[in-house]
ROLUMBA-429855 format. One record per residue: x, y, z of N, C-alpha, C in turn; residue in one letter. Coordinates in steps of 0.2 Angstrom, whole numbers, plus 5000, padded with zeros to 4 digits. Each point is the difference from the previous one (the first is absolute). Example, Ala and Ser with C-alpha at 12.3 -4.5 7.8 and 13.67 -1.06 7.14 Angstrom:
<rs>
506649725039499650065000500450065000a/499850054996500450065001499650055003s/
</rs>
This chain:
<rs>
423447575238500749985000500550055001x/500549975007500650075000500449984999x/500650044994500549975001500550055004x/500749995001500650025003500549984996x/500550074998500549974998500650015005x/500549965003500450015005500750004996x/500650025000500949994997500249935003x/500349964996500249955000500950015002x/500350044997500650044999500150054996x/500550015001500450044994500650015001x/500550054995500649974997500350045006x/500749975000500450035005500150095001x/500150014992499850094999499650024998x/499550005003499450025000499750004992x/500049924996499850004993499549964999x/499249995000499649994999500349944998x/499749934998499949944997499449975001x/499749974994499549975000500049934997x/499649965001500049954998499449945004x/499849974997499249955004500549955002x/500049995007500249945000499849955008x/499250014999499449985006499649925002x/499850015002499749945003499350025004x/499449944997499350045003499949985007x/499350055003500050005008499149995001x/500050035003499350005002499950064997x/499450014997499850044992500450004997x/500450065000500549974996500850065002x/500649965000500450054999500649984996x/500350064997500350004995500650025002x/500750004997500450005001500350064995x/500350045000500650034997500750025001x/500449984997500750035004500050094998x/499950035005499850055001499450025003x/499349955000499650025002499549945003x/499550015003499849925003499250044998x/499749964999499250034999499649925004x/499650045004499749965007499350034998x/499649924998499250024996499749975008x/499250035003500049975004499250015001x/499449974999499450025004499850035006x/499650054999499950055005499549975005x/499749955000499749945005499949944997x/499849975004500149934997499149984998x/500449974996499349964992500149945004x/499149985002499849934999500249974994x/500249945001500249944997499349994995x/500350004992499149964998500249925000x/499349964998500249955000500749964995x/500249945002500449974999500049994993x/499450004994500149984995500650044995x/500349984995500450054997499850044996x/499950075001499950054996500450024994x/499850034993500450024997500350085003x/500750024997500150095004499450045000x/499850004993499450054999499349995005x/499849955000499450005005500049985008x/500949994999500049995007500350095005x/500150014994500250095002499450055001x/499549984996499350035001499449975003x/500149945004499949975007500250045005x/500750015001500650035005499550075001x/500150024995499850074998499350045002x/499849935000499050035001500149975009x/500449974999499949985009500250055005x/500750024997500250075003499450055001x/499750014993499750085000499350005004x/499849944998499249975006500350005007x/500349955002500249995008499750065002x/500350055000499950075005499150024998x/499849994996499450024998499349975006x/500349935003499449955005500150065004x/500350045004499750065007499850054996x/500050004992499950075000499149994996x/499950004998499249964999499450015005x/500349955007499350005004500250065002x/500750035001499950075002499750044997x/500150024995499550034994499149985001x/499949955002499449984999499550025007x/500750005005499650025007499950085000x/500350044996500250075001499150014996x/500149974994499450024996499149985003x/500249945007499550005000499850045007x/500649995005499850045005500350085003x/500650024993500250065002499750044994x/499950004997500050034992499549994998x/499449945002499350004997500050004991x/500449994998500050014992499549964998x/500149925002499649944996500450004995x/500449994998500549984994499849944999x/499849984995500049934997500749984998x/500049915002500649975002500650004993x/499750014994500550024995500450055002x/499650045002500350085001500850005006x/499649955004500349995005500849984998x/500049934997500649954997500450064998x/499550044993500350044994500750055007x/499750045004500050055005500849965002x/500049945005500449975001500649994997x/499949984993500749994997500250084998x/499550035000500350074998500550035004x/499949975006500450055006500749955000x/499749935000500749974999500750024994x/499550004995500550044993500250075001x/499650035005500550055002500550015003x/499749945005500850035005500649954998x/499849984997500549954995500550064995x/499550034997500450074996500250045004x/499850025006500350045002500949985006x/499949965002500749975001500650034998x/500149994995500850054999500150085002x/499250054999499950055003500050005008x/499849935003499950025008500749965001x/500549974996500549975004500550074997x/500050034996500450065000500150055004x/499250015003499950065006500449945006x/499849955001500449975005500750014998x/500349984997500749994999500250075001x/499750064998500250064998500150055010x/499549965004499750005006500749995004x/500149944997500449955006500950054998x/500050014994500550035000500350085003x/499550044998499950055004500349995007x/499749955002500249985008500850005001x/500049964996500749975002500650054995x/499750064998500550034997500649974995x/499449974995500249944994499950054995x/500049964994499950034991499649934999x/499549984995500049964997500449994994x/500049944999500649984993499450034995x/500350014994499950054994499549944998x/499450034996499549924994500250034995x/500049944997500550004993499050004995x/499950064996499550004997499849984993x/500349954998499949974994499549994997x/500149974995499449994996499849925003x/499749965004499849925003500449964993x/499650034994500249934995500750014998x/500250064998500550014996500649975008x/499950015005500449995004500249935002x/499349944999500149944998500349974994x/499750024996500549994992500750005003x/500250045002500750045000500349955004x/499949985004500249955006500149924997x/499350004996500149934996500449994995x/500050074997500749994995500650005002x/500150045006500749975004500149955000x/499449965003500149915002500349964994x/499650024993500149954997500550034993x/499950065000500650024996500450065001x/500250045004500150045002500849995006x/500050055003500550005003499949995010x/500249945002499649995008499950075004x/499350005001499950085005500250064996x/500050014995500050054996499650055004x/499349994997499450045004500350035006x/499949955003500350015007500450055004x/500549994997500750045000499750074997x/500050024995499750044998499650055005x/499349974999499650045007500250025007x/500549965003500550045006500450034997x/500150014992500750075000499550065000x/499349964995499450074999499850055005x/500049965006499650015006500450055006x/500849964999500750035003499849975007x/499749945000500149945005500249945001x/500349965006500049965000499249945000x/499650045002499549965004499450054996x/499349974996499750034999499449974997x/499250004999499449965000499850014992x/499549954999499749994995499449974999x/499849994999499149974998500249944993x/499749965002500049944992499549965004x/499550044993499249955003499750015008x/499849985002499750005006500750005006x/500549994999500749995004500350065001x/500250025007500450075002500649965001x/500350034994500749965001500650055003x/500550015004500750025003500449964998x/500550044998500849984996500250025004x/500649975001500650065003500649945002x/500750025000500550004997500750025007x/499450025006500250005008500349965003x/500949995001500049945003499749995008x/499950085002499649985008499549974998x/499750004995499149985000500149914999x/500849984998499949925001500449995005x/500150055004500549975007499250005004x/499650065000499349965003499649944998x/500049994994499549964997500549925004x/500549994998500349955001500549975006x/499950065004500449995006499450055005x/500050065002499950045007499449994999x/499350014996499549985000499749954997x/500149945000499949944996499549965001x/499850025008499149955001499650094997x/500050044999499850044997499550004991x/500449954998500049984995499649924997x/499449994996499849955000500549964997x/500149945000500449934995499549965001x/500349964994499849944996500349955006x/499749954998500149925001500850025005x/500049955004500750005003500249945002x/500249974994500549944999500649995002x/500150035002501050035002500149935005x/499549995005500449905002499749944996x/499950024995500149954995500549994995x/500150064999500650014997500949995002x/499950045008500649995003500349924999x/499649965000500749955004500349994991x/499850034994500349994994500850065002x/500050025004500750054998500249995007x/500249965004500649995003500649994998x/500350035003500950004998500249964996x/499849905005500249984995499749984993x/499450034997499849984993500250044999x/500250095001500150044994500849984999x/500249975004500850004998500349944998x/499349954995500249944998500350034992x/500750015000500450014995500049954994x/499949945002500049954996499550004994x/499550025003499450044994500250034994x/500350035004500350094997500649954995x/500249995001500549954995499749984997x/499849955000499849964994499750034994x/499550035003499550054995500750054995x/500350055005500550054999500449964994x/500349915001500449994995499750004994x/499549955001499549984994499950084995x/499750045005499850054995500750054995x/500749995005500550044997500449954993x/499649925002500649974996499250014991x/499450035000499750014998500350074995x/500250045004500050075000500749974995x/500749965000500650004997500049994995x/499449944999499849944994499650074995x/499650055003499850044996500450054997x/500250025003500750074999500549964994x/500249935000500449974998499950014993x/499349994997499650034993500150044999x/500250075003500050064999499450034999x/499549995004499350015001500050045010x/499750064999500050025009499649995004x/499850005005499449955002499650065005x/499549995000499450025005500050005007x/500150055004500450005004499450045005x/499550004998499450045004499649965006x/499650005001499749965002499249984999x/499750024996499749974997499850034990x/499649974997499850044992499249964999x/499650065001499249994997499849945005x/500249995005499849955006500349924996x/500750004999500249934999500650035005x/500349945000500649975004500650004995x/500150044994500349984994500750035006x/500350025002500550045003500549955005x/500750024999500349965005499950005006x/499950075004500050025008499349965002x/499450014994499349995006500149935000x/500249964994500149925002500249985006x/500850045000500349995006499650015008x/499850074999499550005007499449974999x/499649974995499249965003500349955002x/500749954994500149945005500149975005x/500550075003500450005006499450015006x/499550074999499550005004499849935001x/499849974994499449965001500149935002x/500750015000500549935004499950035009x/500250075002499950005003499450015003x/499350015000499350005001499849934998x/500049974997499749924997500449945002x/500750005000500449954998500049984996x/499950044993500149984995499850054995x/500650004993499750064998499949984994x/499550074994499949984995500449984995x/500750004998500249974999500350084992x/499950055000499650034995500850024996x/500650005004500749994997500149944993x/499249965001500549944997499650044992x/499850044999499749994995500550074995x/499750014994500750034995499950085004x/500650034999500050075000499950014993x/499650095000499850034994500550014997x/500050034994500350034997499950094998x/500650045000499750074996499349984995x/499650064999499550024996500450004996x/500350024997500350014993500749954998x/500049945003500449964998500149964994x/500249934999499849984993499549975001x/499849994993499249955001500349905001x/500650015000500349935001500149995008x/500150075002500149975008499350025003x/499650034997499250005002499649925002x/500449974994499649934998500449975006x/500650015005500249975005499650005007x/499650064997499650015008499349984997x/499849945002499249985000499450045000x/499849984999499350065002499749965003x/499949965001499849955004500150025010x/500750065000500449995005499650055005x/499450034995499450065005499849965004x/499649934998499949955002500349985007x/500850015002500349985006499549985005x/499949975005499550035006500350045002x/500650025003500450065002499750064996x/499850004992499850064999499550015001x/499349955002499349995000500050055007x/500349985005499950005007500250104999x/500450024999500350074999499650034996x/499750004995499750014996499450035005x/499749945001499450015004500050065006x/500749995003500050045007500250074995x/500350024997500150084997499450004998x/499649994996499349994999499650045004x/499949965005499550025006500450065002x/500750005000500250075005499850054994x/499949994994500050084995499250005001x/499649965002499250015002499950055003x/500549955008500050045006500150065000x/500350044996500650065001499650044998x/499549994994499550024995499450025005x/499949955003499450015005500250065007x/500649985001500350065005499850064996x/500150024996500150064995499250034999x/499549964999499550004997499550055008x/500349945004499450035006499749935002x/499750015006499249965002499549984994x/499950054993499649984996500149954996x/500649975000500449944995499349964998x/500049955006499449964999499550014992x/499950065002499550014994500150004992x/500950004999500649984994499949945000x/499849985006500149914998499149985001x/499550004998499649995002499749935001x/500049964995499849945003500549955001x/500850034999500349945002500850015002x/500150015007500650005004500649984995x/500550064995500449964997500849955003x/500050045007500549955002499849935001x/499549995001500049925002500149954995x/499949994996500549974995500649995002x/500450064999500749995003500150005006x/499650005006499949955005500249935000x/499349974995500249955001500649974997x/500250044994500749974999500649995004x/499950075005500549995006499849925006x/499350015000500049945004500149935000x/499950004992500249964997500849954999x/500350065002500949985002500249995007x/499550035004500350025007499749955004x/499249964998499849965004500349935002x/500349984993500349935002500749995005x/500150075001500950015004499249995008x/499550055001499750015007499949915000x/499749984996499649935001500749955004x/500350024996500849945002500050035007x/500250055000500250035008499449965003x/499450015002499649995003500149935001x/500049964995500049925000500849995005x/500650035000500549995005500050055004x/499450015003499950055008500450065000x/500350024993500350065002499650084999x/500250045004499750085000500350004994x/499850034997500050034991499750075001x/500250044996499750074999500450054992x/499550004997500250034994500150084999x/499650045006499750054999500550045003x/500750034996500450055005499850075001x/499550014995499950065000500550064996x/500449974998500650054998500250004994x/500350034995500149974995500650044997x/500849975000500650034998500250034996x/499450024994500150034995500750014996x/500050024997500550014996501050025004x/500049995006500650005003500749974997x/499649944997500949974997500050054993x/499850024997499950014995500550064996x/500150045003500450064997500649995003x/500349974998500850035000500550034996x/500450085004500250054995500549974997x/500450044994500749975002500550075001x/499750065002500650035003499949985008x/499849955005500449985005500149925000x/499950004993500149894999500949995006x/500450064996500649965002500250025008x/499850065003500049995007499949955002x/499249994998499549935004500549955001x/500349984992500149944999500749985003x/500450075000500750015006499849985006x/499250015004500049985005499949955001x/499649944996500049945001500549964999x/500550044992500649965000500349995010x/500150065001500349995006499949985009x/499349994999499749985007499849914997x/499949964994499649964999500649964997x/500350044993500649964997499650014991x/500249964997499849974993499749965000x/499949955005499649914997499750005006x/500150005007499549985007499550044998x/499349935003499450035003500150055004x/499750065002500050055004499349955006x/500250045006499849975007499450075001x/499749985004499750055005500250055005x/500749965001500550075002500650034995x/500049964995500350054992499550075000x/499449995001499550044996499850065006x/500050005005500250045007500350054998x/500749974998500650044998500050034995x/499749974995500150074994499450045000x/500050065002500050065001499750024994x/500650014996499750044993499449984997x/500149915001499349954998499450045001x/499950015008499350025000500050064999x/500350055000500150064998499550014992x/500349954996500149994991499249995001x/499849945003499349985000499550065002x/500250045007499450045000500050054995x/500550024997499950064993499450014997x/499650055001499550004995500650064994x/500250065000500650024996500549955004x/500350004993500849965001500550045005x/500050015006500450055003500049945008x/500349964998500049955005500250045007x/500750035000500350045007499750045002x/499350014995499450085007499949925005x/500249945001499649945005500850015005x/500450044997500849975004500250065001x/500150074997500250065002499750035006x/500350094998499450045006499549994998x/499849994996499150024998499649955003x/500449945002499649945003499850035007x/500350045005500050045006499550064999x/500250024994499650064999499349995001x/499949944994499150004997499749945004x/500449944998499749925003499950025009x/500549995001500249995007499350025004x/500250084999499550035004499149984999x/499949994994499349994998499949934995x/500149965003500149924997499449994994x/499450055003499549974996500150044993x/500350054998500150014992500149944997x/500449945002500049934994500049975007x/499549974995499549915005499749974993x/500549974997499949944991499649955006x/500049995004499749955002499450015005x/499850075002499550035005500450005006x/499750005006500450015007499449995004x/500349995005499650005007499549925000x/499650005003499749955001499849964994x/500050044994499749974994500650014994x/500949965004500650014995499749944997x/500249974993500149944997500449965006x/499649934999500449965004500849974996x/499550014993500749954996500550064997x/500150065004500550064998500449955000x/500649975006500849974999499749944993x/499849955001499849964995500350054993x/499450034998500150074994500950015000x/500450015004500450065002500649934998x/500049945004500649954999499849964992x/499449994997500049984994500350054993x/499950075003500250054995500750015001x/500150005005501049995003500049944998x/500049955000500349954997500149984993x/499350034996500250014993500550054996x/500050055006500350034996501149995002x/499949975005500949975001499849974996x/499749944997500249944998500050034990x/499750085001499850024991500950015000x/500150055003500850045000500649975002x/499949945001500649945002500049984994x/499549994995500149984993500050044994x/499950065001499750024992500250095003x/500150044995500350084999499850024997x/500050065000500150054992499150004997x/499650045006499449974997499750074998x/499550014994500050034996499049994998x/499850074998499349974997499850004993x/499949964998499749984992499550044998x/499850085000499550014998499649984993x/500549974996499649974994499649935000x/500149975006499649945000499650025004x/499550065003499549995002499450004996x/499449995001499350024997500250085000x/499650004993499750104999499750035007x/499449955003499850035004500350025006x/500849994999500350015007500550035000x/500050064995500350064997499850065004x/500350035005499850045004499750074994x/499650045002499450044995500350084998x/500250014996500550064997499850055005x/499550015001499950085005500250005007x/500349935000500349995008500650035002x/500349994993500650024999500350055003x/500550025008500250095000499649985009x/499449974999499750035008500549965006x/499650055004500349985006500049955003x/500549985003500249955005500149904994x/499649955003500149974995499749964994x/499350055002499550014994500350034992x/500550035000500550034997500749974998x/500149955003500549975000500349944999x/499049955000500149955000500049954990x/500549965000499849964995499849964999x/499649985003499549955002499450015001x/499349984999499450015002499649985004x/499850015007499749985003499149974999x/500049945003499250004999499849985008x/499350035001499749975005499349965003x/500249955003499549985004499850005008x/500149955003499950015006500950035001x/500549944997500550035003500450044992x/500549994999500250064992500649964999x/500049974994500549964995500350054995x/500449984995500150034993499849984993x/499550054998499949994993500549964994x/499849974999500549984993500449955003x/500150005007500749935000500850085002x/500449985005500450015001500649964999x/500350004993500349984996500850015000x/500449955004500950015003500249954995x/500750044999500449974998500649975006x/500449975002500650025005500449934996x/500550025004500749954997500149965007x/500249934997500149955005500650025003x/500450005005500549995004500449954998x/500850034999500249944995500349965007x/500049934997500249945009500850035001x/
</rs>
């Protein structure tokens, strides 16, 4: 197995960010905001039979078929040399033995001959190889799993290119040659100038297209309904003096006002019909009263909204784990594939919407490939009041915004691309400086033949919510007392650079990267 890691982007001044937030292909590839890792078979595996194997012995089926296959020419060979070159008479044990021996060698020996090559080819072309980062296999795995699941996104990562003093540099985990790098030329190749160069998965993209034509992404009246439902949600809450959850997801539930808002709105728009997941209670702080605990059910885990999410984080913190782990995963899970369960919990939600489609002839497709992570989610408030001056003034206090309100505000998209809050590096010089010339430092959504179809979709549902947040409500503010403990950023963080250093908030990751604990706002209604 090979993998490749290629740059997804990076920040406008040259600031690392990391974050999973992928979609699978043919073997496999993973996704990071900052780096993309492309898993690929070095030739292709017969197919075994159809019946279902568990991972473990369908990985050491895989495995024995690889390492035989090349062994059927080298046998009679052996067997001809012994009898007509070499006269040995080897009996045929010796033979087989003899055979796999040479196959396990040149099997071991590979990284030594693809080194002299690489080391060869570069000579030539008056190159350097990238630096091999020499770690310890396990400790280097540990280290990365602990990122994923309690740590800080890409930690490791970040780290070993400051070690190394590169953008771009190689590493080993298990049988895998892996390459990082953090290059935005290397994703202007991968995803635009050299792109048939590159294997991909599945290529669904006209199945998908006729879901994002103009007019379905810019059915506003989606965007409304869900938008009011959720804010008059958000008033009724605040009104208590209780702050609300403002992230987008916690521990795989929908407890949150924004992810309601987008699976609804999504899933109105994908289904024609959504789960309904607004209708059910908002949470309350961890450390509220135990009176107002007894107002939220427990029963309310229960939602299908929550069933259906639960399930998909689920699979995606598998997923992410298996990115991590390598090729060898399988053998963690040995006699039993754990996402299929959560398979079938998703399919279990999604087949009745394909069966209706099917029953009234319409093309149906679920599979965007894309997934908008956490986009509505952080809003500052040292630029709430600009924002909210602009929409005051291009939209008003009460009108829906249009498709061409949303063109126009400028700062909007600005606000939305920020990974730092520095909306005007989107609108100043530094947009000429860095964007312009080299587009591919920030692609949230990929580029080139493989951009997200549903980008504007994404782009006028997050513009929409957020004119219709700041046409009602100000002065927003974070409640660090109503999170979970475990979303307490980690004392030693404290001081470091950039915004591993500066965040009060705690990230966690899966495929794509939420917040620990619940992102906990208070803000003030707009008085009529």
């Amino acid at each position: 197995m090979c993998l490749r890691f290629v740059p997804l982007s990076g920040s406008l001044e040259d600031e690392p960010r990391f974050d999973f937030h992928s979609f699978g292909a043919k073997g496999l590839i993973v996704e990071l905001n900052g780096f993309r890792c492309h898993a690929e078979r070095p030739f292709p595996v017969p197919a075994l039979p159809t019946m279902s194997l568990p991972p473990g012995p369908n990985f050491i089926a895989r495995s024995l078929i690889d390492f035989l296959l090349p062994c059927i020419p080298i046998y009679p060979t052996l067997a001809l040399a012994n009898t007509h070159l070499l006269d040995l008479s080897l009996p045929k044990g010796a033979l087989v033995v003899s055979t796999l021996v040479l196959r396990l060698g040149y099997i071991l020996s590979q990284p030594w001959v693809d080194e002299y090559k690489n080391s060869k080819a570069a000579r030539a072309h008056g190159a350097i190889l990238v630096p091999h980062v020499k770690e310890n296999h396990f400790k280097l795995v540990k280290a990365l799993l602990h990122d994923l699941a309690n740590g800080y996104p890409c930690d490791t990562l970040g780290k070993l290119s400051e070690k190394y003093q590169s953008p771009t540099y190689r590493l080993s985990i298990g049988l895998d040659e892996v390459y990082i790098t953090i290059e935005p030329d290397h994703i202007k190749s991968m995803l635009a100038t050299e792109f048939d160069a590159f294997e991909k998965g599945w290529f669904h993209r006209s199945i998908t297209r006729p879901f994002f034509t103009r007019d379905r992404v810019t059915d506003f009246d989606n965007f409304e309904r869900h938008t009011q439902e959720a804010l008059k949600r958000a008033k009724a809450r605040l009104a208590k003096g209780y702050p609300i959850d403002f992230q987008d997801m916690v521990d795989g539930q929908t407890q949150d006002l924004v992810a309601r808002f987008t699976l609804d709105s999504a899933t109105e728009f994908l289904f024609n019909h959504d789960f309904h997941s607004l209708d059910a209670p908002l949470p309350y702080p961890a450390q509220s009263s135990s009176k107002s605990q007894k107002d939220y059910p427990q029963s309310n885990a229960d939602h299908p909204s929550n069933l259906f999410v639960e399930a998909l984080v689920t699979s995606q913190e598998i997923i992410a784990r298996r990115g991590t782990i390598g090729g060898i995963w399988p053998l963690l899970e040995f006699w039993g594939d754990t996402v299929v369960p959560h398979r079938k919990t998703l399919d279990h939600f999604v087949q009745p919407f394909l069966e209706k489609g099917l029953r009234e002839k319409e093309t149906r497709a679920a599979d965007s490939e894309e997934y908008k992570g956490a986009l509505l989610d952080y809003l500052h408030p040292d630029i709430e009041q600009r924002l909210r001056q602009e929409i005051l003034e291009k939209v008003g206090s009460e009108r829906s915004p249009t498709i061409e309100d949303i063109r126009e505000l400028r700062y909007l998209r600005a606000f939305l691309n920020a990974l730092e809050f520095d909306p005007d590096r989107f609108l100043d010089e530094r947009l000429h400086k860095y964007l312009v010339p080299n587009p591919f430092i920030f692609c949230p959504f990929n580029a080139g033949p493989r951009i997200c179809p549903g980008q504007q979709f994404a782009y006028n549902e997050a513009s929409f919510f957020l004119i219709r947040l700041l046409q009602q409500f100000t002065s927003f503010s974070l409640d660090e007392n109503a999170r979970t403990l475990d979303g307490t950023p980690k004392p030693e963080w404290a001081g470091l650079a950039g915004p591993q250093g500066r965040d009060r908030i705690r990230f966690k990751n899966t495929l794509t990267m939420y917040v620990r604990g619940g992102l906990w706002v208070r803000m003030k209604e707009v008085a009529a």
